[in-house]
BADO-113400 format. One record per residue (C-alpha): residue in one letter; residue number from 1; x, y, z. Coordinates in Angstrom, 1 decimal. Each point is the difference from the previous one (the first is absolute). Layout:
! residues N
{resn:a&resi:NUM&X:X&Y:Y&Z:Z}
...
! end
This chain:
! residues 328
{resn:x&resi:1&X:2.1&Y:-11.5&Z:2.4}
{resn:x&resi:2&X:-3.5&Y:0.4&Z:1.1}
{resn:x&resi:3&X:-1.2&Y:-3.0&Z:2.2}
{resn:x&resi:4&X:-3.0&Y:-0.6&Z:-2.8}
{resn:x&resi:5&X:2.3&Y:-0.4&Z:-2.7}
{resn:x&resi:6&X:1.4&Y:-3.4&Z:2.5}
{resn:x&resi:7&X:-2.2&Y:-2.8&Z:-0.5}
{resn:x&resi:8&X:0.2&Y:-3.6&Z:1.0}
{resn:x&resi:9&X:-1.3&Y:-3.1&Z:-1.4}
{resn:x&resi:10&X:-1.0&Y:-1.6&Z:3.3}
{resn:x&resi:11&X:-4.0&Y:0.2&Z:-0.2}
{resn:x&resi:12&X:-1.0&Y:-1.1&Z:3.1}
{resn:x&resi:13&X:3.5&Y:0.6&Z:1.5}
{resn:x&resi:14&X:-0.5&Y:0.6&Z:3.6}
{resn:x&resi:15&X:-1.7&Y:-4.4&Z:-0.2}
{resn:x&resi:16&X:2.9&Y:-1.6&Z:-2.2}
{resn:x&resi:17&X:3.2&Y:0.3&Z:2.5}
{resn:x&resi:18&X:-2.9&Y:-1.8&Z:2.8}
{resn:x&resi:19&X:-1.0&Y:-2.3&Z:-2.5}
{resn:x&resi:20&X:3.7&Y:-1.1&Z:-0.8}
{resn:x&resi:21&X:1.2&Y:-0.1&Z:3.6}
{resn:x&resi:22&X:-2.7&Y:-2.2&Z:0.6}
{resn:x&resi:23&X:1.1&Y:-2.4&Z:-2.1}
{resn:x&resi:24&X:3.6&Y:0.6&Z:0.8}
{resn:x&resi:25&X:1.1&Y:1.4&Z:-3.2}
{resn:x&resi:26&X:2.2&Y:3.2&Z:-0.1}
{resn:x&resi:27&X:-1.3&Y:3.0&Z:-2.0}
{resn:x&resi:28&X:2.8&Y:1.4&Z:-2.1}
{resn:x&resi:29&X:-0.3&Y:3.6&Z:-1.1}
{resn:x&resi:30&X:1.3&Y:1.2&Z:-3.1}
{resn:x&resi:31&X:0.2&Y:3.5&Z:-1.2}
{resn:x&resi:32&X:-0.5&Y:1.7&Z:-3.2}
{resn:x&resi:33&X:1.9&Y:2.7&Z:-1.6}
{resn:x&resi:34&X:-1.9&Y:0.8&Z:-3.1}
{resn:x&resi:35&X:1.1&Y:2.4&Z:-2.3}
{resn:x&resi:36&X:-3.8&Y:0.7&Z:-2.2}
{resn:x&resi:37&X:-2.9&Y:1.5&Z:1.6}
{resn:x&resi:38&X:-2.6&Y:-2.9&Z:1.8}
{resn:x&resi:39&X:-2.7&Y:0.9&Z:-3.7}
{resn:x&resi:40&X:2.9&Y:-0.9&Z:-2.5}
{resn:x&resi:41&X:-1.2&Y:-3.4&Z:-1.6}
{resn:x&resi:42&X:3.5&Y:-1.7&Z:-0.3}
{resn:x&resi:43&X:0.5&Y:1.2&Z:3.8}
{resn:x&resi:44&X:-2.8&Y:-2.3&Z:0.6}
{resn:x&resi:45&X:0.9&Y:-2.9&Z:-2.2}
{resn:x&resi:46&X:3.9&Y:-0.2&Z:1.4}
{resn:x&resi:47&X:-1.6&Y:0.0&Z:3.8}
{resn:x&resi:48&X:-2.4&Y:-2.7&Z:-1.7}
{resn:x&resi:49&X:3.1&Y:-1.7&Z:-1.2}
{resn:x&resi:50&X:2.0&Y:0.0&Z:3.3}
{resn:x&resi:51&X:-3.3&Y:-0.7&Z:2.1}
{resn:x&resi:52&X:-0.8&Y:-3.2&Z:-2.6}
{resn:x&resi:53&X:4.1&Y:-1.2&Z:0.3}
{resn:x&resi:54&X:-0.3&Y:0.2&Z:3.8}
{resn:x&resi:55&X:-3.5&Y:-2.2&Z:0.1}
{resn:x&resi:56&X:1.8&Y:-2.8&Z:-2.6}
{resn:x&resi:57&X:2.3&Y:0.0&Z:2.5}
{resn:x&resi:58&X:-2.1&Y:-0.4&Z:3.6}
{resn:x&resi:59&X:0.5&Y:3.4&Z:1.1}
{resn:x&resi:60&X:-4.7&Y:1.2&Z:-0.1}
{resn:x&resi:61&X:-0.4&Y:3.4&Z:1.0}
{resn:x&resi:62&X:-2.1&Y:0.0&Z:3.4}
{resn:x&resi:63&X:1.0&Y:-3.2&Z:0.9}
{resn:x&resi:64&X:4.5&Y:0.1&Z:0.1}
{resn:x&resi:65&X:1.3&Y:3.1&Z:-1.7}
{resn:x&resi:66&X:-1.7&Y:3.8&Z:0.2}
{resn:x&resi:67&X:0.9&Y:2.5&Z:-2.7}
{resn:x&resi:68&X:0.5&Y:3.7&Z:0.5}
{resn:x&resi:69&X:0.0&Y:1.7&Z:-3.0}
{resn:x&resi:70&X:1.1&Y:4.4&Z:-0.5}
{resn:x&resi:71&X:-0.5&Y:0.7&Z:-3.1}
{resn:x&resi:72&X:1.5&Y:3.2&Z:-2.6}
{resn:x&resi:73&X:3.3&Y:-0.1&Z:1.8}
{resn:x&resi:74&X:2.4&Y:1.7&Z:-3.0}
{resn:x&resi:75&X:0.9&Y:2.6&Z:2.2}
{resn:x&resi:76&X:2.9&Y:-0.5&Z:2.6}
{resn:x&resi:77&X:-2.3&Y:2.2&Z:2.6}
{resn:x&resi:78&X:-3.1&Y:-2.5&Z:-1.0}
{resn:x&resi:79&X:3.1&Y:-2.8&Z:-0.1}
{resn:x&resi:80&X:1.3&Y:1.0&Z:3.6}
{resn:x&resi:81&X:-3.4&Y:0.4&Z:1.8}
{resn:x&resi:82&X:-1.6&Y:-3.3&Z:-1.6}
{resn:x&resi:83&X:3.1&Y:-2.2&Z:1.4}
{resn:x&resi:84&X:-0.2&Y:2.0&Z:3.3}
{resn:x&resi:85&X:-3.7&Y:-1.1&Z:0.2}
{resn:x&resi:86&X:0.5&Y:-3.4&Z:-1.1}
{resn:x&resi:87&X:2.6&Y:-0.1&Z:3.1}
{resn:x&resi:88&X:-2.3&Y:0.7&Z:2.4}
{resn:x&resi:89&X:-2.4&Y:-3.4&Z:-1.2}
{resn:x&resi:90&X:3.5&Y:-2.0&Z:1.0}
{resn:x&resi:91&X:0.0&Y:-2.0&Z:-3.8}
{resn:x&resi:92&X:1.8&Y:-2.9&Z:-0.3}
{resn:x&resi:93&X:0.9&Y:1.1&Z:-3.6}
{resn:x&resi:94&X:-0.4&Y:2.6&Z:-2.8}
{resn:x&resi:95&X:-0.5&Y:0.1&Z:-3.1}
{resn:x&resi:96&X:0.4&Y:2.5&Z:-1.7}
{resn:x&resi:97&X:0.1&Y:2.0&Z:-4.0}
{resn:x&resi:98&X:2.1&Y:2.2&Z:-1.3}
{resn:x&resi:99&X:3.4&Y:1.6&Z:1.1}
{resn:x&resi:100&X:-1.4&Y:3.0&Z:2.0}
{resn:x&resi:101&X:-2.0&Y:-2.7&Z:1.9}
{resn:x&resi:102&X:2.8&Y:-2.4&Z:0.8}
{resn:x&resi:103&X:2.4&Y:2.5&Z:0.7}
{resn:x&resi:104&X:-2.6&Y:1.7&Z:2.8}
{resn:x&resi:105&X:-0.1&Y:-3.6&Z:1.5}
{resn:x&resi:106&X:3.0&Y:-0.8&Z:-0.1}
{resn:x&resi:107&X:1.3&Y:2.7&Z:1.8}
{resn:x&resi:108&X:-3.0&Y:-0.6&Z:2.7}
{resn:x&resi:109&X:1.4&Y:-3.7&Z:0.7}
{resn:x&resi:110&X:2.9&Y:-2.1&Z:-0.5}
{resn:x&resi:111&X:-1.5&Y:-2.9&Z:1.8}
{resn:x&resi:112&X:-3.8&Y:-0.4&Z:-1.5}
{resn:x&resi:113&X:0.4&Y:-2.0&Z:-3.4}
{resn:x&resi:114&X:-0.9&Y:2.0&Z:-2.3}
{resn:x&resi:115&X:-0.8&Y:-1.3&Z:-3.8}
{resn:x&resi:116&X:0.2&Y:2.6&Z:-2.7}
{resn:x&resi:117&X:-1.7&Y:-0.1&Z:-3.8}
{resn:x&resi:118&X:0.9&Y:2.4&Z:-2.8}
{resn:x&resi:119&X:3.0&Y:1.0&Z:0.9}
{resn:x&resi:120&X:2.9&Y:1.0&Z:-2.5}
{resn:x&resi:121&X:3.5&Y:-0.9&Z:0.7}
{resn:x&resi:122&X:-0.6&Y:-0.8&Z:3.8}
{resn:x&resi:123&X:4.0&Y:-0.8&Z:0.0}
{resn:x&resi:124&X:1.1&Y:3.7&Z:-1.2}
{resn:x&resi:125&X:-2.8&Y:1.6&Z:2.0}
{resn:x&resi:126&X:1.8&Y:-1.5&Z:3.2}
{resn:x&resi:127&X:-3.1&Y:-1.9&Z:1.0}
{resn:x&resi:128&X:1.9&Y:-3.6&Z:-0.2}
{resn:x&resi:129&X:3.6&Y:-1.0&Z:0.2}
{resn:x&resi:130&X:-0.5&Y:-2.2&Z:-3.3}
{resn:x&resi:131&X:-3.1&Y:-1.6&Z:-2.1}
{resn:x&resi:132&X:1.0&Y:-3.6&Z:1.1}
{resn:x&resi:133&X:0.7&Y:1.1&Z:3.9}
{resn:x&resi:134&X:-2.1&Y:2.8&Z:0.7}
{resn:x&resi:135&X:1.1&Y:0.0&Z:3.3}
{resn:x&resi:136&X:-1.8&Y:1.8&Z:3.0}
{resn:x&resi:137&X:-3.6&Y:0.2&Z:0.3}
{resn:x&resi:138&X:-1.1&Y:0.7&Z:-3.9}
{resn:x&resi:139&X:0.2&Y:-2.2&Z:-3.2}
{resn:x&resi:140&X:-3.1&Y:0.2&Z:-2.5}
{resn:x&resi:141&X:-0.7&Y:0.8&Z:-3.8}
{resn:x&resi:142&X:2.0&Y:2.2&Z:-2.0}
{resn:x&resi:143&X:-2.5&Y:1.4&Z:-3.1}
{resn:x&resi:144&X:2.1&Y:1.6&Z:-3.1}
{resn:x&resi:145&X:3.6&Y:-0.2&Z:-1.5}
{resn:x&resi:146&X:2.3&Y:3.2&Z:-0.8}
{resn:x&resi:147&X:-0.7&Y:-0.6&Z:-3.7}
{resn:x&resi:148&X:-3.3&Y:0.1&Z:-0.1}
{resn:x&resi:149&X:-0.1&Y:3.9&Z:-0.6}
{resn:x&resi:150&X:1.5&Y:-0.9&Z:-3.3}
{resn:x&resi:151&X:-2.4&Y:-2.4&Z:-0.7}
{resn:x&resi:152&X:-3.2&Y:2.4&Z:1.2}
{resn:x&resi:153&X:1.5&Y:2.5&Z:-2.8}
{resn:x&resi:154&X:0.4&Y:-2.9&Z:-3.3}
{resn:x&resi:155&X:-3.4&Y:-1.0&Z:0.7}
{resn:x&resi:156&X:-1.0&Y:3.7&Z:0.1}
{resn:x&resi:157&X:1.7&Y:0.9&Z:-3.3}
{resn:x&resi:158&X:-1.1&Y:-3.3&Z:-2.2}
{resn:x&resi:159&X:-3.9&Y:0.9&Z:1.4}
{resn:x&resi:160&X:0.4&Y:3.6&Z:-1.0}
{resn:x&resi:161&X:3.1&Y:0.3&Z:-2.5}
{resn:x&resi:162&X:-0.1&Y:3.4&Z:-0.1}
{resn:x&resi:163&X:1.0&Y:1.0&Z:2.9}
{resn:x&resi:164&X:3.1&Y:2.4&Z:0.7}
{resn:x&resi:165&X:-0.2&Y:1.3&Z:3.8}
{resn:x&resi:166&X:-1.0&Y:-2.2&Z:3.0}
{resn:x&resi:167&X:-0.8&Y:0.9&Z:3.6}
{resn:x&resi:168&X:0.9&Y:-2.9&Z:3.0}
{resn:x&resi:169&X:-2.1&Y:1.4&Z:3.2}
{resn:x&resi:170&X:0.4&Y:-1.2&Z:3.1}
{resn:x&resi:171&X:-0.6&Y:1.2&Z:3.9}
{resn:x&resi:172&X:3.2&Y:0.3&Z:1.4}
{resn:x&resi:173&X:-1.7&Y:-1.1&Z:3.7}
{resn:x&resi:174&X:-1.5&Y:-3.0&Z:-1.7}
{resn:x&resi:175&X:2.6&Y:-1.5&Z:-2.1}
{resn:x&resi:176&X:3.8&Y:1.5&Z:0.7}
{resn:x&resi:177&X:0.9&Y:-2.8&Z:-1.6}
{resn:x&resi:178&X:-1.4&Y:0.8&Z:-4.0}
{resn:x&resi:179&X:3.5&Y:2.9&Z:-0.2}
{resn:x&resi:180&X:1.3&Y:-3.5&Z:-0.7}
{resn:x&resi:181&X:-2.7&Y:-1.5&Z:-2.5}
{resn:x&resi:182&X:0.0&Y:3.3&Z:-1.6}
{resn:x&resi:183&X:3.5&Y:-0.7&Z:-1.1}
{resn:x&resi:184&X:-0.6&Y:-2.8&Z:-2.7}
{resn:x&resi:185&X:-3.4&Y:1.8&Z:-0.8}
{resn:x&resi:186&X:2.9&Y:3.1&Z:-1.5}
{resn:x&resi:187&X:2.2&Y:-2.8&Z:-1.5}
{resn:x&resi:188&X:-2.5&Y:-1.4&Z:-2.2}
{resn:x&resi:189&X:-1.3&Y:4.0&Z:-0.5}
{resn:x&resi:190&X:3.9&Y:0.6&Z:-1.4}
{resn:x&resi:191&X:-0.4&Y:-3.1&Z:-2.4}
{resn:x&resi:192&X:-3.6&Y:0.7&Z:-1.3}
{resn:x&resi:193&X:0.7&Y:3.4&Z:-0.9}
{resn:x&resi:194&X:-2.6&Y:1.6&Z:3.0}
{resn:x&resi:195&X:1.2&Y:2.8&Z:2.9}
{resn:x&resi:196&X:-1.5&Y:-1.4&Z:3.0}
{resn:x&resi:197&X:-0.4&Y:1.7&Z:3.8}
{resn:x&resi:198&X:-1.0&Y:-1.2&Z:3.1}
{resn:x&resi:199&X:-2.0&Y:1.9&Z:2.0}
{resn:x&resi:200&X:-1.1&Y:0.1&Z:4.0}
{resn:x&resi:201&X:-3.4&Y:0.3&Z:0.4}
{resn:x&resi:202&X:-1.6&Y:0.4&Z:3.6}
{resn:x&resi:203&X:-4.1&Y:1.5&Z:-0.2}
{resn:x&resi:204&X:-2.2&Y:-0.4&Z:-3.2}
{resn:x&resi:205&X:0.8&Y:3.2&Z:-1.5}
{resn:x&resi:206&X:3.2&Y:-0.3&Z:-0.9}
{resn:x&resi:207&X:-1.0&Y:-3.3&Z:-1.1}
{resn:x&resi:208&X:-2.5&Y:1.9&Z:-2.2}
{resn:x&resi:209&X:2.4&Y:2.4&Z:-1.7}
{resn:x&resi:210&X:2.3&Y:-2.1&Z:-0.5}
{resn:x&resi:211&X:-2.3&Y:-2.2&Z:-2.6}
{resn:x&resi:212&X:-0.8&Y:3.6&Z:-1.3}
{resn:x&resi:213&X:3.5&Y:0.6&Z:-1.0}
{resn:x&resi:214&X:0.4&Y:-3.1&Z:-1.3}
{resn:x&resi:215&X:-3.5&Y:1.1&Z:-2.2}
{resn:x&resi:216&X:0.8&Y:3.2&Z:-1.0}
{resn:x&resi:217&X:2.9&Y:-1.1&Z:-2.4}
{resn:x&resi:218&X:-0.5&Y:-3.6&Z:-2.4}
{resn:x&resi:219&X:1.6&Y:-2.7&Z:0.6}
{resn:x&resi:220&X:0.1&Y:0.0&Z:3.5}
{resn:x&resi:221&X:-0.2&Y:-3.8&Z:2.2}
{resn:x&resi:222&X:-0.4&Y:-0.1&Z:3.9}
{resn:x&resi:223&X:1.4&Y:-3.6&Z:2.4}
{resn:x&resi:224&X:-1.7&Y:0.0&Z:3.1}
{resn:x&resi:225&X:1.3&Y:-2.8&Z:2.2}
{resn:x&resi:226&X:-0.5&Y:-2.0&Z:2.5}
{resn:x&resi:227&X:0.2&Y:2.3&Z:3.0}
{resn:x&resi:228&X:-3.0&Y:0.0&Z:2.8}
{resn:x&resi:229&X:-0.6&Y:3.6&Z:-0.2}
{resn:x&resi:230&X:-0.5&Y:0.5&Z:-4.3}
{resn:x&resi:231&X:-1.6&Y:-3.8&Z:0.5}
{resn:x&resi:232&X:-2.3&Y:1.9&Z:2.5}
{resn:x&resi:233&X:-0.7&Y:2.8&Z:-2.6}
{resn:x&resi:234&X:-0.7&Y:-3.0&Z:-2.9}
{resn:x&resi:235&X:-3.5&Y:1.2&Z:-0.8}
{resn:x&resi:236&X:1.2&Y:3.6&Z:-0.3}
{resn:x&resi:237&X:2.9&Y:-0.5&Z:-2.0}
{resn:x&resi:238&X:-2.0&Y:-2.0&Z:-2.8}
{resn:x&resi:239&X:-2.7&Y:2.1&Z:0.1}
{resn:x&resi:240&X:2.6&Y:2.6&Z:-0.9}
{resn:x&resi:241&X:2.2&Y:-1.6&Z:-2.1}
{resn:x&resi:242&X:-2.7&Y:-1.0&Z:-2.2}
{resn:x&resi:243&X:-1.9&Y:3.5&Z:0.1}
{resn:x&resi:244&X:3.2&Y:1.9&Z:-1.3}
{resn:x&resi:245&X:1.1&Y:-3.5&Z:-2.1}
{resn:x&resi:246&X:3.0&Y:-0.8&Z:1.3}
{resn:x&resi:247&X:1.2&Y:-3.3&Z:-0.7}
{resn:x&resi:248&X:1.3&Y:-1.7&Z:3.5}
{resn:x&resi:249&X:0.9&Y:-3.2&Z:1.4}
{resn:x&resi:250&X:-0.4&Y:-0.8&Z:3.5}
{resn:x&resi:251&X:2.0&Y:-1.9&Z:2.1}
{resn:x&resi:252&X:-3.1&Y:-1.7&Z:1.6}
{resn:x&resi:253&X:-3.0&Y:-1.6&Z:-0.4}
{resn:x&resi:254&X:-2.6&Y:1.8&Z:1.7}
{resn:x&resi:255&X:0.5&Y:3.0&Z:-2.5}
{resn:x&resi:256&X:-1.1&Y:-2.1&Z:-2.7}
{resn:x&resi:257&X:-3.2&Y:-0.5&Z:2.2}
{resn:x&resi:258&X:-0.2&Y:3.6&Z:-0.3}
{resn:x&resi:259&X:-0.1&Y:-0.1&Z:-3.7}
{resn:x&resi:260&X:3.7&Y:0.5&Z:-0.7}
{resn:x&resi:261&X:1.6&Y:-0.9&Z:-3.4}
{resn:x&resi:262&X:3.0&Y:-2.6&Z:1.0}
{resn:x&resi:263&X:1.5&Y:-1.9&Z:3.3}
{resn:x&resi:264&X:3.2&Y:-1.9&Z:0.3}
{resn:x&resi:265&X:0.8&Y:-0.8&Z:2.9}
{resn:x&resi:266&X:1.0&Y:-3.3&Z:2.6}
{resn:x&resi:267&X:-3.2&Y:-2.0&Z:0.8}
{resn:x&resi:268&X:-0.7&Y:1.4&Z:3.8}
{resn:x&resi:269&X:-2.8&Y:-2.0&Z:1.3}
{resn:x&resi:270&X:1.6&Y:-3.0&Z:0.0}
{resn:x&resi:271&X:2.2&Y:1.3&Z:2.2}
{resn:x&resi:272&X:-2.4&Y:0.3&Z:3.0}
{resn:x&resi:273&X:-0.9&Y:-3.5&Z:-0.5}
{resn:x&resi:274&X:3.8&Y:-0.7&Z:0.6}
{resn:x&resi:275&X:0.1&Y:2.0&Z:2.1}
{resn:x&resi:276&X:-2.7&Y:-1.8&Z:2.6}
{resn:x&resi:277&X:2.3&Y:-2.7&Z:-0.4}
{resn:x&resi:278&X:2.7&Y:1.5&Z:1.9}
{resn:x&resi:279&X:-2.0&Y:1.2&Z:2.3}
{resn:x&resi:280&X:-1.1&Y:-3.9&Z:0.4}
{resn:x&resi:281&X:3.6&Y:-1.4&Z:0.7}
{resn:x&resi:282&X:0.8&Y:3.4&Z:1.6}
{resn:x&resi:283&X:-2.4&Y:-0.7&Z:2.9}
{resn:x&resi:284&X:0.5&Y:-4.1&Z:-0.2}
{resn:x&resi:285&X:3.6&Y:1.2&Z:1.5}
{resn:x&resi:286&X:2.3&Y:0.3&Z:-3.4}
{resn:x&resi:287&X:2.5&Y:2.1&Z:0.4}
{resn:x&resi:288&X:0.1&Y:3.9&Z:-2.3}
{resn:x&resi:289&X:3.7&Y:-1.1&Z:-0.8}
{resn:x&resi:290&X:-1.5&Y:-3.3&Z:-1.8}
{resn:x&resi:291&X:-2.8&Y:2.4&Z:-2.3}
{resn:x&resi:292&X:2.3&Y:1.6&Z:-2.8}
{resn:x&resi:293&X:-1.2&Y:3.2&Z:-1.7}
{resn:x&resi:294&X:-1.8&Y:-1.6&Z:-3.0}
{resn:x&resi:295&X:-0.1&Y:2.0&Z:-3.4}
{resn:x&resi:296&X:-2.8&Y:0.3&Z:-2.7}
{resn:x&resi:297&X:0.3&Y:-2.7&Z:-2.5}
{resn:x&resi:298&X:-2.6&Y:0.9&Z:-2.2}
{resn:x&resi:299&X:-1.1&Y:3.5&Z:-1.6}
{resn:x&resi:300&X:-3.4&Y:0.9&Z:-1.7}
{resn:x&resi:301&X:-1.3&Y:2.1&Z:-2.7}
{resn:x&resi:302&X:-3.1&Y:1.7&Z:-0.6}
{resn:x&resi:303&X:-1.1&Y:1.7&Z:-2.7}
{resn:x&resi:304&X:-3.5&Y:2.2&Z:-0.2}
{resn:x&resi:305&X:-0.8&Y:-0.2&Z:-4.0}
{resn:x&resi:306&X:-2.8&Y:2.4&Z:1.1}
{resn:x&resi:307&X:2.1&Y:2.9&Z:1.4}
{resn:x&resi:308&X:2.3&Y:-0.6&Z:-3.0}
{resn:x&resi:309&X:-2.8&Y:0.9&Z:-2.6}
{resn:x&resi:310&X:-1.1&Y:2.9&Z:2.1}
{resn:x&resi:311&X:3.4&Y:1.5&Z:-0.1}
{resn:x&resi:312&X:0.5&Y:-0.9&Z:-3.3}
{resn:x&resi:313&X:2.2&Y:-2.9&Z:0.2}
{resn:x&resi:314&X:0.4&Y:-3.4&Z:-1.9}
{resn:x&resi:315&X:1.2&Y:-2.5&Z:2.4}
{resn:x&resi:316&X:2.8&Y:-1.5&Z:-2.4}
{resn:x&resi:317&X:-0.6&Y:-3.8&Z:-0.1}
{resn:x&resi:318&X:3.1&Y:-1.0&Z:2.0}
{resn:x&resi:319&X:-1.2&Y:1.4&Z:2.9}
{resn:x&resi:320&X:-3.4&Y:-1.8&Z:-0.3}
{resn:x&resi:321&X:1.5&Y:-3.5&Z:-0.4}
{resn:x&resi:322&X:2.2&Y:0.6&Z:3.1}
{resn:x&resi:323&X:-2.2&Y:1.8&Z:2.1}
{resn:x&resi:324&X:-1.4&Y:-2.5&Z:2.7}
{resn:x&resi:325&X:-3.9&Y:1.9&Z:0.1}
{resn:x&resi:326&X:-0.8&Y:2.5&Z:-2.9}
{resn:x&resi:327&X:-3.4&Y:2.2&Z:1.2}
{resn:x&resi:328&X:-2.4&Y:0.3&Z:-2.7}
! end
């Protein structure tokens, strides 16, 4: 990764570590493994979030704690060279997002705590021994549930009841893991009556024609997920999605900023907020062994009543009593 795409939020760096030695208070460094590009809005709010749960906590930039942030890192060559970096800055932890970003730095050190967010299955990925003793260096925030494919797909069909063929894509770098999720998006396919497909996407063109194939026959439905790289590509899959009207559902929010038609998925930010709480008792001396792998309790849905009139869509009333925002 190029050295400008590296930024850190120490303004004034070079003063703060003299300023904190001074008044003999140790700087801990922390780095960042993000998996969205440093522009992307929710990027911004999550590194608000876990910048905001630090300072609740005593932990002010510039004064005990200096944050190193790499940024777009759904690639394991971007993964690999960000931890590599981030080594050479000696952190006293990382945090990171995403699987290809944990797995990069967990193969770059088995003694630096690291913290992970958005992570599915962290057990059967072999990142932790068990959710409730992670043991090693990494516990964190798991993100979705195996089922949750089915669910993507009933909201899909009760939005847009017509439906009879569904695409799943998914960048095999960027989320190995959604093979799995895809499996309970083709059980519910079996019992709705819709053939369904998952397909590996890795530049936007094949992103592209694959909305196009979906367009060029009726009834067709895309699921984007939740991985970093199709999160990454947000803006260009609704834009796309909505100029060859094809009804989707993403599995995350920031597609919905992009004008997307429906998100379901586990509420994220409040994960960083969690997560600058382990990173609290983390450096106050607990022990990784004592920080279980905690789960997401609670799941939202968004519904774009806009995007549904556009495509020609009446969002059924069901789904407006149970979605948590509805965008006018």
């Amino acid at each position: 990764m190029r050295r400008r795409d590296f930024i850190t939020l120490l303004g004034g760096a070079a003063a703060w570590p003299m300023v904190a030695r001074a008044q003999g208070e140790r700087v801990r460094r922390i780095g960042v493994m993000f998996g969205f590009s440093e522009s992307d809005p929710l990027a911004k709010s999550r590194a608000e979030a876990f910048q905001q749960g630090l300072e609740k906590l005593g932990w002010t930039l510039g004064r005990n704690v200096a944050i190193d942030y790499r940024w777009s890192v759904y690639s394991d060559e971007r993964a690999k060279a960000a931890a590599a970096e981030l080594l050479t800055l000696s952190p006293d932890l990382i945090l990171t997002m995403g699987t290809t970003a944990l797995r990069a730095a967990q193969q770059a050190t088995r003694t630096i705590p690291i913290v992970f967010t958005i992570v599915y299955e962290p057990v059967a990925q072999g990142f932790v021994q068990s959710l409730a003793h992670p043991g090693g260096n990494i516990t964190g925030f798991s993100n979705v549930e195996p089922t949750i494919g089915g669910k993507w797909l009933e909201l899909l069909k009760a939005i847009a009841p017509s439906i009879t063929r569904v695409a799943f894509i998914f960048n095999p770098e960027a989320s190995p893991y959604s093979a799995t999720i895809y499996r309970s998006t083709a059980g519910a396919a079996a019992k709705l009556t819709v053939d369904s497909v998952i397909v590996p996407v890795h530049e936007p063109a094949e992103i592209e024609r694959v909305v196009m194939m979906l367009a060029q026959e009726p009834n067709g439905g895309l699921i984007a997920g939740s991985d970093s790289y199709t999160i990454d590509n947000s803006k260009l899959i609704a834009e796309l999605t909505a100029q060859y009207r094809v009804p989707t559902i993403f599995g995350h929010r920031q597609y919905m900023v992009a004008g997307g038609l429906m998100y379901y998925g586990a509420d994220v930010e409040s994960q960083y907020r969690l997560a600058a709480g382990y990173v609290d008792r983390i450096f106050r001396g607990a022990s990784l062994a004592d920080l279980p792998v905690q789960q997401p309790t609670k799941f939202d849905l968004i519904v774009n009543r806009k995007a549904a009139t556009a495509l020609g869509l009446t969002v059924p009333q069901s789904i407006l009593l149970s979605a948590d925002e509805v965008i006018e």
